[in-house]
Structure formats: C-alpha cells, structure tokens
BAZASE-11530 format. One record per residue (C-alpha): x, y, z; residue in three letters. Coordinates in steps of 0.02 Angstrom, whole numbers, plus 50000, padded with zeros to 5 digits. Layout:
N
XYZAla;...
// end
This chain:
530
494765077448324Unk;494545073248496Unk;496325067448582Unk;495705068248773Unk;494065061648724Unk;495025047348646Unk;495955045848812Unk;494245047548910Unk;493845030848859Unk;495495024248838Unk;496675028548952Unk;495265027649096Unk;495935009749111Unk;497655017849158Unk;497185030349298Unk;496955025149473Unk;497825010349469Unk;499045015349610Unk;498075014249759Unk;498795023749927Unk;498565011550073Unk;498195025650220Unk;498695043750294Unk;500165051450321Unk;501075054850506Unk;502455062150591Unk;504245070850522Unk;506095070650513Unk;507635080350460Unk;509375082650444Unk;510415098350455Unk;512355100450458Unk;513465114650418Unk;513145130050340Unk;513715131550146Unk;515215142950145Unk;514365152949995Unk;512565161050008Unk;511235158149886Unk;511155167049728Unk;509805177049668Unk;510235180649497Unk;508675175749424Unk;509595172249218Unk;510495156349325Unk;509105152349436Unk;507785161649551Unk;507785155149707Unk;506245166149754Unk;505395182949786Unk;505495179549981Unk;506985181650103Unk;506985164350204Unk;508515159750302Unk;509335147350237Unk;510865145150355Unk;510475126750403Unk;510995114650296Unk;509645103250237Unk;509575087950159Unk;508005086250038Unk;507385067449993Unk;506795068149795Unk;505605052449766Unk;505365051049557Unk;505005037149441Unk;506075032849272Unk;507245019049203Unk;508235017749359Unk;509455014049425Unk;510695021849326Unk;512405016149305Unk;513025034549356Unk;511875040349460Unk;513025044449593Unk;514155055849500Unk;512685064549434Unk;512075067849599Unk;513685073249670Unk;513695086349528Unk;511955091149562Unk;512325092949772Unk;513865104349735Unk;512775115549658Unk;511155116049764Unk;512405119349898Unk;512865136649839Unk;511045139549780Unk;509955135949914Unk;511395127150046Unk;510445109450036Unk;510825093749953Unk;509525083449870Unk;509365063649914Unk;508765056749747Unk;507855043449742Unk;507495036049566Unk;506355023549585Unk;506005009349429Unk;504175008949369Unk;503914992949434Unk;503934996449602Unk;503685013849604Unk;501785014949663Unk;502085003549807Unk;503465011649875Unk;502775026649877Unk;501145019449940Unk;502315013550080Unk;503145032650098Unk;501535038450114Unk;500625028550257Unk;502245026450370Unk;502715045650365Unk;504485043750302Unk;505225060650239Unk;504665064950082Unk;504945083050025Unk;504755083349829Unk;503975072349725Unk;503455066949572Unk;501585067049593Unk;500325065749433Unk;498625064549432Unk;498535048149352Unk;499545040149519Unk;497995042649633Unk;498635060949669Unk;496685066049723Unk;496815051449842Unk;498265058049897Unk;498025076049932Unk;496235068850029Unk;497375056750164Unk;498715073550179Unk;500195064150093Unk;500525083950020Unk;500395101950088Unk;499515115550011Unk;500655126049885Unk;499685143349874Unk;500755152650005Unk;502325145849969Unk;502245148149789Unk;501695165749811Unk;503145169549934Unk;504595157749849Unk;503845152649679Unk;503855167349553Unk;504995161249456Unk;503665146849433Unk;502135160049410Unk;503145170049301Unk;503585156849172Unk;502155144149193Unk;500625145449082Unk;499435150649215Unk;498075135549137Unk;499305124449212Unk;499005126949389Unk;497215122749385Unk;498155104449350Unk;498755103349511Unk;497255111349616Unk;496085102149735Unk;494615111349807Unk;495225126749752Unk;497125125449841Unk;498575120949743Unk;499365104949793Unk;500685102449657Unk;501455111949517Unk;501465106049329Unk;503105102649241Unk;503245115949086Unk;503115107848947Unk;501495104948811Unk;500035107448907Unk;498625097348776Unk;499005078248743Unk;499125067448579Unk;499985051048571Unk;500635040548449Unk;501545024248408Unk;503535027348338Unk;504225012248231Unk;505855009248159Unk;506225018448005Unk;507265003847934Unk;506044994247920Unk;504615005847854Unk;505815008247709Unk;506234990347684Unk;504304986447653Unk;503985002547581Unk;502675007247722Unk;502015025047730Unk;501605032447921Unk;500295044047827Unk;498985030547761Unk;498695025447924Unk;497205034347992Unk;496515019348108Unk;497115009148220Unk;496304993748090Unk;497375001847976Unk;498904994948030Unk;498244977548014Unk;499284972947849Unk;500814980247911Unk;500634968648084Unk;500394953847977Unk;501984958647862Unk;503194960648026Unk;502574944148095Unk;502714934647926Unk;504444941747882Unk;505284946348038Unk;504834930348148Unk;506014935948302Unk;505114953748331Unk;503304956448397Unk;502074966348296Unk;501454975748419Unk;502344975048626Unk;501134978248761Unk;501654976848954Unk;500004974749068Unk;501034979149218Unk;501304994049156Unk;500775007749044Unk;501435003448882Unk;499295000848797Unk;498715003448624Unk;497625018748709Unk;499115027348660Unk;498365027348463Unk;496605024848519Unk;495965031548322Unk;495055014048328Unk;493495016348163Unk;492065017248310Unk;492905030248419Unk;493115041248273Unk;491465038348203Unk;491005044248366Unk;492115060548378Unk;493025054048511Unk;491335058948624Unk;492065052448795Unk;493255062348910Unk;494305056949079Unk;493675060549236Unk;495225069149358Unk;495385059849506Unk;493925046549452Unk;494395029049459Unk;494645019949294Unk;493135016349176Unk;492085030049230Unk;492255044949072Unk;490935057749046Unk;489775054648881Unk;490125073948804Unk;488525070448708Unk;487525064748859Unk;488515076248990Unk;488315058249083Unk;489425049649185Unk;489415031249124Unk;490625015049141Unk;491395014148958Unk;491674993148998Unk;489844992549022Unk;489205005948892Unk;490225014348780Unk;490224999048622Unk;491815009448574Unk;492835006148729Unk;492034985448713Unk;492394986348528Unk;494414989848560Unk;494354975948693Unk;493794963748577Unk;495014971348434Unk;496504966248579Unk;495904950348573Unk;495714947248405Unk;497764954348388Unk;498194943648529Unk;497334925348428Unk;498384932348295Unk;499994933048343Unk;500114950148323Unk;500234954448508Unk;501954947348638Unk;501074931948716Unk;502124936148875Unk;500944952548866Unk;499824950749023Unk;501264949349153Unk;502834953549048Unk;503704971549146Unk;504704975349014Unk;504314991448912Unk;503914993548731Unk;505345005448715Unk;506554991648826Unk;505854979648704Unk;506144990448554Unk;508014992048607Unk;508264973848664Unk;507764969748482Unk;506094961648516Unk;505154972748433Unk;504824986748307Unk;503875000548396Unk;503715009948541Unk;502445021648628Unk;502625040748623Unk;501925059048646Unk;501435065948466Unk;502235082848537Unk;503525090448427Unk;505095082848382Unk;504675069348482Unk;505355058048349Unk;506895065548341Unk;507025064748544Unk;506415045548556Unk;507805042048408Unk;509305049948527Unk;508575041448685Unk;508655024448600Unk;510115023948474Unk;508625019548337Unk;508095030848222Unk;506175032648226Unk;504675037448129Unk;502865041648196Unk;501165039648191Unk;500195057248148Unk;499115059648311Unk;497635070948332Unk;497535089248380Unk;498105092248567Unk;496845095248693Unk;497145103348856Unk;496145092148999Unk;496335091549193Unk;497275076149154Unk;498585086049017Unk;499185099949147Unk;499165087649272Unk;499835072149185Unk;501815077849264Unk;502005087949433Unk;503065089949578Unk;502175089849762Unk;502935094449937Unk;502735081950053Unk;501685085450224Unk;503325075750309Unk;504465088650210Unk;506045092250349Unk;505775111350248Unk;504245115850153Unk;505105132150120Unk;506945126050058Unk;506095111649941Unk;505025128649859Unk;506585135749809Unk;507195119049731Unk;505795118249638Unk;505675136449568Unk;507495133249518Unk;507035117249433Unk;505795132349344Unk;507135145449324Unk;509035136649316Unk;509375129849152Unk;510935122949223Unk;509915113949367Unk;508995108849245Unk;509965099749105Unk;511025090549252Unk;509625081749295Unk;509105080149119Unk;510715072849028Unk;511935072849174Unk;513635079749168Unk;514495088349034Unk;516095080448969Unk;515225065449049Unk;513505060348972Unk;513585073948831Unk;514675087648763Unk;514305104648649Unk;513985104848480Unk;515605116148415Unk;514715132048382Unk;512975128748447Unk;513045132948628Unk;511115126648646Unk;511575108948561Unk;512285093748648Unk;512695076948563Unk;513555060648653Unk;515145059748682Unk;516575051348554Unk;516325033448563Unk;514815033648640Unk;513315024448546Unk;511655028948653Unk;511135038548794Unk;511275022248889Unk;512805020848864Unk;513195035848967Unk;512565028349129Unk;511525041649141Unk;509645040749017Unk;508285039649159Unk;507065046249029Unk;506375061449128Unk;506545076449054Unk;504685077749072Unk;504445076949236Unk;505625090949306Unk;505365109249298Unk;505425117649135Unk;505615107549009Unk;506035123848884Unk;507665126548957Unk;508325110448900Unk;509805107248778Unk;509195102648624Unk;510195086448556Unk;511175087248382Unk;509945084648244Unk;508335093448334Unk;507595106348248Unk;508265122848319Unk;506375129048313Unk;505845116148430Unk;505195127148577Unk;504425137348469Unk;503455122148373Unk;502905119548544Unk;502175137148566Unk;501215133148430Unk;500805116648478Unk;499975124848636Unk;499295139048558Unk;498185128748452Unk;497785116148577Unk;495875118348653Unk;495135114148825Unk;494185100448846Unk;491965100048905Unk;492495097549090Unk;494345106849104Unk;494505111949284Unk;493775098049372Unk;494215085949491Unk;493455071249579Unk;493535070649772Unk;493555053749848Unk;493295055350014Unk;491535050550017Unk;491615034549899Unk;493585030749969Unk;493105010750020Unk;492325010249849Unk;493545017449764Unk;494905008049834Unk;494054990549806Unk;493714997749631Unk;495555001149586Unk;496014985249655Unk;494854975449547Unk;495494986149396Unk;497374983449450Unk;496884964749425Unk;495794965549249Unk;496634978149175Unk;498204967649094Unk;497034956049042Unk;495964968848926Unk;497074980648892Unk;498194964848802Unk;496834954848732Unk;497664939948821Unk;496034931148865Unk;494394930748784Unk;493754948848779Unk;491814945548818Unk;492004933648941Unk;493174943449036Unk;492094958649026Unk;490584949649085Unk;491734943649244Unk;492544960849268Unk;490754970949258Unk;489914959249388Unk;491234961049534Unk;491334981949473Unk;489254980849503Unk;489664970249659Unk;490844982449728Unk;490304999549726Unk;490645004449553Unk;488695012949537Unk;488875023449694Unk;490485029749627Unk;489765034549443Unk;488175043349566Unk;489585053049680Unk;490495058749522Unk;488865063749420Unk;488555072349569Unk;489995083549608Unk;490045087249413Unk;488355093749396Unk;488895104249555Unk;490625112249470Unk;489865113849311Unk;488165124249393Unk;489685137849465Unk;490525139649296Unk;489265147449229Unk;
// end
C-alpha cells in the first residue's frame, strides 16, 4: 500500500499553512566568561566535531521548538541541560518551547524582524522552502563537513536529501524512522468492554459501527476529536474505500502549497479539491460524521488536541505514528493504556526525512558553536535524554537492573505529572539513543531497523518545490487554505458547498499558475534523474 500517496492527497491540506511574512536582517550575541573546563571530545559521550574551532567565548544559543509547552519544570531542566553544554561546547542554550498554537506566528515574527535565532526546529511542512528562499537559514554543507560527523556518521545518508534545497543542505533530519504510516490509538478499556477488534478495521468506513457504539453508550466522550487549528485530521488514517481502490495514486509535493499532489498514474500535477473524487469523497465523508454526531461540534475552532482531549476525558482516541512501539510510547506519555490502528507499509518521501529537522539561523550569534550542539544532540545520549525526559531522580529514574530503562518516579502517575512531558523526542537529534521506558520492548531500535529497511521511496523522492517565482501566489494561496481548511478537514459545514466556495477564490487567486510552476520544475528534476 501506498502511505505517502495516502498523505499526497491527504495531508496536502496540512502543509503550507504557516506562511512566513518577509526576509530576514541583521544579528546579535552574547558572550561572557570562559567555561573553566574545555570541551570534550570523547565521541562515546558526545562528538562535538571533526574540526578544531575556538570555543573560548562563552555563547549563549537561543533554541526556538514547538511542543506542549510550557512546562511546569522547564527551568530546572534547562539549568541541568546549561551545566552541561558548558563543559561541552562552553555555551548555554536559551530554550524556547513554544505551544502549537502560536508557534508559526512567532516564528513568522523571528523571522522577518531578524531576532537571534540559532537552532531551530524547522520541518518541511512549516513553509521551510519558503523559508530557506527569504534567507531565514544558512547553508549547512560546510559546517556539517567541518563540525558534523558525528551527524554524517550516524545519519542514514537518504535523510539529508530531506533537508536540501537546490542542491545545499539547509537543515538536518532528526534520526528516527525515515518512511511514514499513521494511525489512530484508542483506549484499550474500552475496546475490551465492547469487545472491538483493531484488526477488522481495514477502512476508515469501517469504523462506522464502533463511532455509533461510543456515542450511544458513552454520551460524555466524542467519537472521533478533530482540532481545525491544528493538525490533529483524520488524514492521519486516510485508508478511506476510494483511496484504496485507487492504490493510494497521489503523492505530496515538498515545498508545494496544500492541494496540489502529483497523480503517480498521470505523472500530473493536479488540485486534489478540484480533481481527485478521492480527496472530495473524504470531504463529504467529514461531513456526513460531523451531521452525525460522531465528530466534537467545537471541531472547526476548538485548539485543544486529540491527545489533550483524550487525557482530559473527552474522548477515546488520539492521533499517532504507526512506527514501532508507538503504542507502548503514546500509553507512558498519557497515563492511558492504548491500542492502534494497523497502518500501511512506510514509505520514505521528501516529506518523511524532512517531516522533523533542526536549521541554523542566518541571525545565529555562532553558526559554528550551534553545529556542535547539534552533532551532540546526534552523538550524546546524555544530551539527549535531558531534553527528552528531563532529569533523573526528577522526571524518571532506572529500572533496577536495566541501565537502558527508565520508568516515573514513586508516586508519580504520568509524564505530566513530572513537569516535564513536552512530547518531543522526535524532533531532537537521534532519537536511537533514547531511554527506552519500562514496558517497551527491549528490541525496539532494532524493530525500527527493520521498519526502515523495508520502507520504499516514493515516484518523486528528492524533490522540492521552489517558490520564488509563484511567492504572491503562494502566499495568497496558503492564506485562503489557512481559512478553509478547518472547515473541510472537520466536516463542520456542508462539504460541496464549501468546496465550490473554496475552488473559486483558489482559481481566483493564483492557484493554476502555481500547479503550471510546479509541473514545471518537476518535469525539469525528473529529466536529470535519469
């Protein structure tokens, strides 16, 4: 089966909805004393890098990522983290953990006014093409040859192609699965109390009768929780009858704004809202969920999560990544024990080694000292599980006689509860190196070998839409989606007559000369592959 190609006509709503409002100007740092200890290069508890910079100056580094923040103890967290970075690499990190909900703005905002930014979480479904085209990021190639090979050395080299525009690296991938399947999670209780069983579903129809059973006999929890605001969709288990009839024929576009996929049968650029009768079939299906009572009526505007929801007690499921175990880690992030959804077969895309990286600011106060943070975020696997799961003795402690295993402390119910659960594991470095919590399956990295040995590359792996050409377009575009797009993806409103609407201002504003400009530069990679 087809995953990206599900997500190709799918998750194209999702992309490009963060829209960058201009270029990026001028610089700032900071510098204080000198650590008293120099930076180790002991490459088994971090490599700081093949080169020999000099790292004398103190710096501070400003961190800009996105997760369930703020945390209760974020401050101790980061103190822990500093004390360490200071004898690495003599810098201190400024972390800012930014909530989804205003996450795009701000950085929007970070972007055009030229405040210091020198990592940051940059994927290429937050306009990171856009991006790299008004200079919010430098080019990586030198610096990761000269301070990254810890990075080179442990990163799949498929990976970097993720974060490549016009043949330069501009960000590096997180290690962690490099295809993409997705699934829906749902309390285990309550799939034993009505005897459901996760492996009859096949469709997305399919899990019609067990909507209808949650709504008649568990009145206070929504059958399904959507959140237009942000990216909580049922794209995640797009295995509606039509797309599967179909093989899953449509891919993403990199960089393209949303509702343009290529036709893998047509090698066409097309507008799925317009003509792909899969993608206008599963905005009717929304619709019909929605009259139903199937879907949260506070679904078009509502900012809280699925996974929020699921914990608040207002509903039954979540959203997830069909990688391994991911199950088991969903179950420890939320204190409630979870069951999934079998997904389809990964598939690596430009969007799957590029869906979580890390980019260097052009306003970085040092390029070279934030390189060496992030080939330690590659290499450390202390570094690493701080900013995972925080402190030991304070958000977790060792499994006696399991080094590798971490549960919560005594008394402490979830992850929450530790004032440290920011949910980003994977966004930051290598994601191998993490603890594994108690109950994991000890073979977990090496299920995820697997999962990425058998995962396959998608018709147009490797490429990347520009903008610059079509950027007024584009920009109108993404605002028009920004404004649809909770509406469709949550079946709030009548599907067809907010399709005929959102197709006439897309025709109105551009949305043709886009499709041209990206049929165009495709036909133009694909003639130099061969």
């Amino acid at each position: 089966m087809k995953t990206t190609k599900r997500w190709g006509m799918a998750l194209g709503w999702i992309t490009a909805t963060m829209l960058v409002m201009s270029g990026c100007s001028g610089n700032s740092g900071s510098s204080g004393s000198p650590s008293e200890k120099p930076a180790s290069t002991d490459v088994s508890s971090g490599d700081i890098g093949s080169g020999n910079p000099d790292i004398s100056t103190y710096r501070k580094l400003i961190v800009y990522t996105v997760g369930n923040f703020p945390q209760n103890d974020s401050k101790a967290v980061v103190a822990e983290i500093n004390k360490y970075l200071k004898e690495k690499i003599n810098a201190e990190i400024d972390f800012q953990g930014l909530p989804w909900s205003s996450w795009s703005e701000k950085m929007a905002l970070a972007y055009q006014s030229g405040e210091q930014v020198d990592l940051t979480f940059a994927p290429n479904w937050a306009d990171f093409a856009n991006n790299v085209a008004k200079g919010a990021f430098l080019p990586l190639d030198d610096l990761l040859a000269e301070y990254g090979q810890g990075i080179t050395d442990s990163l799949d080299p498929r990976f970097l192609d993720g974060g490549k525009v016009d043949g330069k690296i501009y960000a590096i991938p997180t290690n962690k699965e490099i295809g993409e399947s997705h699934t829906i999670m749902f309390r285990k209780d309550l799939i034993d109390k009505y005897g459901f069983d996760v492996n009859s579903i096949n469709t997305l129809e399919d899990l019609e009768p067990w909507l209808q059973t949650i709504k008649d006999k568990e009145p206070g929890l929504a059958p399904i929780w959507l959140s237009g605001s942000g990216s909580d969709t049922l794209s995640y288990f797009d295995k509606t009858r039509p797309s599967m009839e179909e093989n899953f024929r449509y891919e993403l576009v990199a960089g393209a704004p949303a509702g343009i996929v290529l036709d893998t049968k047509t090698d066409k650029m097309i507008v799925s809202s317009m003509e792909s009768d899969a993608a206008i079939y599963r905005m009717r299906l929304y619709s019909d969920w929605f009259k139903k009572g199937f879907i949260n009526q506070d679904a078009a505007t509502t900012k809280t999560s699925a996974e929020d929801a699921l914990k608040a007690g207002k509903t039954w499921m979540k959203f997830g990544s069909d990688k391994p175990d991911s199950d088991k880690e969903d179950s420890s992030a939320t204190g409630i024990e979870l069951v999934k959804l079998k997904g389809n077969d990964p598939e690596i895309s430009t969007a799957s080694v590029s869906n979580s990286m890390m980019a260097i600011g052009r306003t970085s106060v040092d390029p070279v000292r934030t390189m060496m943070l992030l080939n330690l975020l590659h290499t450390d696997k202390h570094l690493v599980n701080l900013i995972d799961f925080g402190v030991e003795g304070r958000q977790y402690v060792k499994v006696d006689g399991k080094d590798n295993f971490i549960k919560l402390p005594d008394g402490i119910a979830t992850r929450t509860d530790t004032g440290w659960a920011p949910g980003i594991e994977w966004m930051f470095g290598n994601q191998t190196l993490t603890y594994l919590w108690e109950g994991e399956n000890a073979d977990k990295w090496e299920k995820f070998k697997a999962y990425n040995e058998k995962a396959h590359k998608v018709k147009s792996f490797g490429f990347n839409f520009n903008t610059d050409s079509v950027k007024t377009e584009v920009s109108v575009v993404s605002n028009i989606i920004k404004e649809y797009r909770p509406l469709l993806e949550t079946g709030s409103l009548d599907a067809d007559k907010v399709l005929t609407e959102y197709n006439e201002k897309l025709k109105a504003n551009g949305i043709e000369k886009i499709r041209a400009e990206v049929q165009k530069q495709y036909d133009e990679w694909k003639a130099k592959q061969s």
